[in-house]
C-alpha positions as CSV (number, residue, x, y, z in Angstrom):
1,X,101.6,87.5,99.1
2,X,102.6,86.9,102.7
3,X,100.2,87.4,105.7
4,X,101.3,89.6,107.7
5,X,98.4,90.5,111.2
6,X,101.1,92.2,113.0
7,X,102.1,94.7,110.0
8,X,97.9,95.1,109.8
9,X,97.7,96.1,113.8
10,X,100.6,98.6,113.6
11,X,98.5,99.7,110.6
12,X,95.3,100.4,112.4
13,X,97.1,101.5,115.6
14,X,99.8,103.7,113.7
15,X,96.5,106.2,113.6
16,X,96.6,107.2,116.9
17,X,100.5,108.4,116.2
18,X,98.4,112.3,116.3
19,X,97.9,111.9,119.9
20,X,102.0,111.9,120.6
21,X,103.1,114.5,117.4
22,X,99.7,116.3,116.3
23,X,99.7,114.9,113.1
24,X,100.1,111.8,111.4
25,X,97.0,109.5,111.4
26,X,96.7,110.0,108.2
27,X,100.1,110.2,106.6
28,X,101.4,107.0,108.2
29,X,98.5,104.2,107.1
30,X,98.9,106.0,103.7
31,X,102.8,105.2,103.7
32,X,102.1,101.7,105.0
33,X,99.4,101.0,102.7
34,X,101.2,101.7,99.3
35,X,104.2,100.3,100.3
36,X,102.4,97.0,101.3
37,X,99.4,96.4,99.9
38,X,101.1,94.3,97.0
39,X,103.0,92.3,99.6
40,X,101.0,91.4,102.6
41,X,97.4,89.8,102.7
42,X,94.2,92.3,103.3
43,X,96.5,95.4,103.8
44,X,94.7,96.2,100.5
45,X,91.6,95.9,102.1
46,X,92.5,97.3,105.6
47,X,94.5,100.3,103.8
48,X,91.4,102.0,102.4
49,X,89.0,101.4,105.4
50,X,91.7,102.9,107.6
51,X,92.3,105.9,104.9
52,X,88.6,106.2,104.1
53,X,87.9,106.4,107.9
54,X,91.0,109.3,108.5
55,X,89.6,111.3,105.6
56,X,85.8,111.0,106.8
57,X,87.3,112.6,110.2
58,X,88.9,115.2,108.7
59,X,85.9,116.2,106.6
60,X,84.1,116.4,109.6
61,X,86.1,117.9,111.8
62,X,86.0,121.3,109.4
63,X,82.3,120.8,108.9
64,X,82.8,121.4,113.1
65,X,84.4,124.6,112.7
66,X,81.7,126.6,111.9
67,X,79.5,124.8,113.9
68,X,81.6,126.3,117.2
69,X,79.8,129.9,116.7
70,X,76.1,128.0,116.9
71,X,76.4,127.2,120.2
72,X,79.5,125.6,120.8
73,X,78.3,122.2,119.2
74,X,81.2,122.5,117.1
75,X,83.1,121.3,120.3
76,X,80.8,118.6,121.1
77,X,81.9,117.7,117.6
78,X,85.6,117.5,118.2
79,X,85.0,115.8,121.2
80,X,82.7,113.0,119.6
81,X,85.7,113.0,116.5
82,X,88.2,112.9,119.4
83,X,86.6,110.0,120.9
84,X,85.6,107.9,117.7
85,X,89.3,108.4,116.5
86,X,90.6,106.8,119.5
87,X,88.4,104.3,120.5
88,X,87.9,102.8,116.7
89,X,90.9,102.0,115.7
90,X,91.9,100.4,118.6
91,X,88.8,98.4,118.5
92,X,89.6,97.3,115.2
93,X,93.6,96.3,115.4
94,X,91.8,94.1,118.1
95,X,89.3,92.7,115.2
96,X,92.6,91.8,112.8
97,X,94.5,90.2,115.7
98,X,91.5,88.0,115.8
99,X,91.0,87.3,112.1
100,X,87.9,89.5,111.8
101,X,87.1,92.0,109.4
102,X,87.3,95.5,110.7
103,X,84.5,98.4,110.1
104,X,84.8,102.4,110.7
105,X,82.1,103.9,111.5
106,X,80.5,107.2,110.0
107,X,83.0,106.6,107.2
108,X,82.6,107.8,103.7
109,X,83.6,105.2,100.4
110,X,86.7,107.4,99.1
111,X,88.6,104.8,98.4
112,X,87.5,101.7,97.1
């Protein structure tokens, strides 16, 4: 097994790809994580957080759809999701550029 940080930051970045095509954040740490994870050091480890963080988002964002007709705070929702789905994995490709373990918040166990 090789370490590989770079191929672990592209990894946690690659989840922002849905902000340039609409889709993706999900697809593309999934690709890199089963193609990887018996090659590089962590991406094991980083591959589930990242795809146990995705699908947490996704659950919640259609737990927001209903939530748009009481209120509106199904917006608020998406807008929290929006923000958390940004800032987070950008927060966390800095963590693995710096050797330190990286944490989702609001993320279910999936994966493990």
């Amino acid at each position: 097994m090789r370490e590989d940080k770079q191929l672990l930051i592209i990894t946690h970045l690659s989840q922002l790809v849905t902000l340039v095509t609409g889709f993706g954040s999900l697809l593309i740490p999934l690709v890199l994580w089963i193609t990887q994870k018996e090659r590089v050091y962590e991406m094991d480890e980083n591959g589930k957080v990242i795809l146990n963080f995705q699908i947490s988002l996704i659950i919640y964002a259609i737990l927001c759809v209903p939530l748009i007709l009481l209120f509106g705070l199904g917006l608020l929702g998406f807008l929290v999701i929006g923000i958390i789905g940004i800032v987070f994995p950008i927060l966390n490709a800095i963590k693995v550029s710096n050797g330190q373990t990286p944490h989702y918040p609001l993320s279910f166990n999936f994966i493990s």
